[in-house]
C-alpha positions, 0 to 999 in steps of 0.5 A: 353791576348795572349802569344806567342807560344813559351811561353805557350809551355815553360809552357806546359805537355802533359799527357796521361790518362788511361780510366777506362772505355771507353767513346766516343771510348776513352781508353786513354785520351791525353790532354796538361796542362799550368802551368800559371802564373795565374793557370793551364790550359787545351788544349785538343780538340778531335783528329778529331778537325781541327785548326778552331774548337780547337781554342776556346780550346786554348783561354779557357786553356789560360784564365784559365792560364793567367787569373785565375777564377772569383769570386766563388758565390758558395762553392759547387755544384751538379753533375750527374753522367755519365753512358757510354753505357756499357752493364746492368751488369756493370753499379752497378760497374760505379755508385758505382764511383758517391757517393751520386749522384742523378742525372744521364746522360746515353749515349744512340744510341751507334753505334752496339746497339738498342733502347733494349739496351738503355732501359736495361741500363737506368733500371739498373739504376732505379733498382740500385737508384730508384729515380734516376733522368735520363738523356739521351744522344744521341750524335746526333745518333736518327732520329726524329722518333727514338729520339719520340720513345725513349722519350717514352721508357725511360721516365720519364727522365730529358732531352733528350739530343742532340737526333737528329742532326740538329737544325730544327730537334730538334725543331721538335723533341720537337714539336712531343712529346709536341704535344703528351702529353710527358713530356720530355724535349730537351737539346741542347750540339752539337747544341750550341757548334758547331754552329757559332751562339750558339743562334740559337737554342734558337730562333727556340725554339728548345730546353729547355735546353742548355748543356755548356762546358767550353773548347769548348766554349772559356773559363769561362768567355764566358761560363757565358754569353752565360748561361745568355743570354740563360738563359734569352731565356728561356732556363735552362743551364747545365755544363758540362766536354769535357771528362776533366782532372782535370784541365778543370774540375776545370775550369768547376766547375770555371763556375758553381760556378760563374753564376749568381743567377736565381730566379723562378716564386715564387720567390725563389733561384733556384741553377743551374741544376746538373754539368756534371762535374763528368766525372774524375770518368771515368780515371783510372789515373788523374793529381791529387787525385780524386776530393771528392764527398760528397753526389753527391756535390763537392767543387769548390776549384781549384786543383793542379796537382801534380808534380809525377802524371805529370812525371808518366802520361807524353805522349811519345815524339812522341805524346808531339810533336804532341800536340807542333805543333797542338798548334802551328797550333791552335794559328794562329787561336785566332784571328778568334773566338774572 
């Protein structure tokens, strides 16, 4: 379905997010909600995304709108915590947001830092939860050598995620540290969100994992398939938050909740890898109360923002305006991301 612009418009809120702590040079986190007939969806891509890029965002808050959900599979699932790249003596502070949580992703090769600074953080975390699961992110910032080096540093971790930039260095990425007996698997999230061909990872085996997101990839449903299709490549999937409000987060956990049940060699029910859907955690201010994190798991059940949060939250005109003309800008571009 494609309403027209002047009807999602009609229907649409822009907010402003207050960060509280800054994440990807964020401090305040813009996004503009539908209230559909079929729920609420999100249109926030990242400032820097043209028209082309933002369309998949557009379609993906259309469907959560106009569409609603599939059916749930699940009533709960795990998420990992993320730890920006803050310095050691603040990350106490950021895991105390994340109750329960087990599973960690720590931002790592920030600009104006080292590899030293890197390893101090992911040590804050073993000393804070000893038997953390650990997760690195690089945001594409290592070269090959870098992202080996690192793997060896600050092992032993779940993933690496994203290292290195190109699909072919992360397949020699890979290769390097299988070749050198490190056991640390390669994740896939620019590489796979990015690409006009989101396969192509999985056929150069350039990657173990692969981090899905619901907005950049145009929606639930488009979500699901492509973790199936991967999934049968090989590759184990991750979900995970475009910085969302709670809205885009409720289409997240709309996907984790629906994918299909995997079953391993032995032939028992694996569930899927810990979401990385506890990104709220990060606003000082949402569009809804805090979604309740028991014991590192959330309830899948959609919230609805509420009506004050909106008015407080409401972005100047200014920017309200800026978000109505890049939806209108966006929604020329459905038609070529089908």
């Amino acid at each position: 379905m494609k309403p027209s612009v002047e009807e999602i418009l009609e229907r649409s809120h822009v907010v402003a997010l207050p960060m509280a702590v800054k994440f990807r040079g964020v401090t305040t986190r813009e996004a503009l909600l539908i209230d559909g007939p079929a729920g609420w969806g999100e249109f926030s891509p990242f400032l820097e995304y043209g028209p082309q890029e933002s369309s998949a965002w557009l379609r993906a808050g259309i469907e959560a709108a106009y569409q609603g959900f599939p059916e749930p599979k699940r009533a709960k699932i795990e998420v990992n915590a993320t730890i920006p790249a803050v310095g050691p003596g603040e990350v106490e502070d950021v895991i105390a947001r994340y109750p329960g949580c087990r599973v960690f992703k720590v931002k790592a090769a920030e600009p104006g830092q080292s590899l030293a600074d890197d390893i101090a953080r992911v040590q804050a975390v073993r000393d804070i939860v000893p038997r953390a699961k650990i997760r690195v992110d690089a945001n594409t910032n290592w070269s090959v050598a870098q992202a080996v080096e690192a793997a060896k540093s600050l092992g032993p971790l779940d993933y690496m995620e994203q290292p290195v930039a190109t699909i072919d260095e992360l397949r020699e990425v890979r290769m390097t540290l299988q070749r050198s007996g490190v056991f640390c698997r390669v994740a896939a999230d620019e590489s796979i969100r990015k690409e006009s061909d989101p396969y192509l990872v999985a056929e150069k085996q350039a990657a173990d994992v692969a981090v899905v997101k619901v907005a950049p990839l145009g929606g639930v449903r488009r979500t699901i398939d492509l973790a199936a299709d991967l999934h049968e490549r090989w590759m184990d999937i991750t979900v995970a938050s475009a910085l969302d409000t709670a809205v885009g987060i409720n289409a997240g956990l709309a996907a984790v909740a629906a994918l299909p049940g995997f079953e391993d060699d032995e032939g028992i029910d694996v569930t899927p890898n810990a979401a990385g859907l506890a990104t709220q955690r990060l606003f000082a201010e949402d569009v809804t109360e805090p979604r309740e994190l028991i014991d590192g798991f959330f309830d899948v059940t959609p919230q609805t923002p509420d009506a004050a949060r909106l008015a407080e939250l409401a972005a100047p005109a200014a920017r309200r305006d800026w978000w109505f003309d890049r939806v209108r800008e966006t929604h020329g571009h459905l038609h070529s991301r089908q």
